[in-house]
N, C-alpha and C positions, 0 to 999 in steps of 0.2 A: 819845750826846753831847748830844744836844737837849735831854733829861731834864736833865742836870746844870747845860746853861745856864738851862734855867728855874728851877732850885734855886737856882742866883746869884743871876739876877734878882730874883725874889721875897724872896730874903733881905739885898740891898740895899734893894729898896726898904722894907723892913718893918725893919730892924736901922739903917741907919746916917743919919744926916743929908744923904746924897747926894742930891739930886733927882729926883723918880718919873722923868720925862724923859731925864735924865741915863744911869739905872741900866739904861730900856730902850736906850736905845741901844747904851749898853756889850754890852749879852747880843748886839742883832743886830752888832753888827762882830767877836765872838768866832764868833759862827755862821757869817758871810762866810767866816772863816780857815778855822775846822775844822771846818765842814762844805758844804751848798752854799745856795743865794739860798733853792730851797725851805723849807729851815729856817729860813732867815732871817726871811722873813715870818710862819711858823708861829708861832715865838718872838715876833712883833714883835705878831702880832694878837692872844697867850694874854696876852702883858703887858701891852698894851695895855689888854685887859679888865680884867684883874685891877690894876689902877692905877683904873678907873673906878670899878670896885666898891669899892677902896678909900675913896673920896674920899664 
């Protein structure tokens, strides 16, 4: 699960006009749902990077 919300993630933030902030948020409140907080952060600190390295 965690895999596929990064796959979101990243393809929000790099495909649509959505806001990098935005798009990470969205991956960690799908993470909260379906899976647990660990993930959440997991997901929140890869995006996180990967939105910096973006920039």
């Amino acid at each position: 699960m965690e895999r596929n919300l990064l796959r979101l993630g990243v393809f929000e933030i790099t495909s649509f006009d959505t806001p990098q902030l935005v798009a990470v948020n969205e991956a960690i409140e799908l993470a909260k749902v379906f899976s647990d907080q660990k993930s959440a952060r997991f997901i929140n600190g890869l995006l996180s990077q990967f939105v910096t390295e973006e920039q």
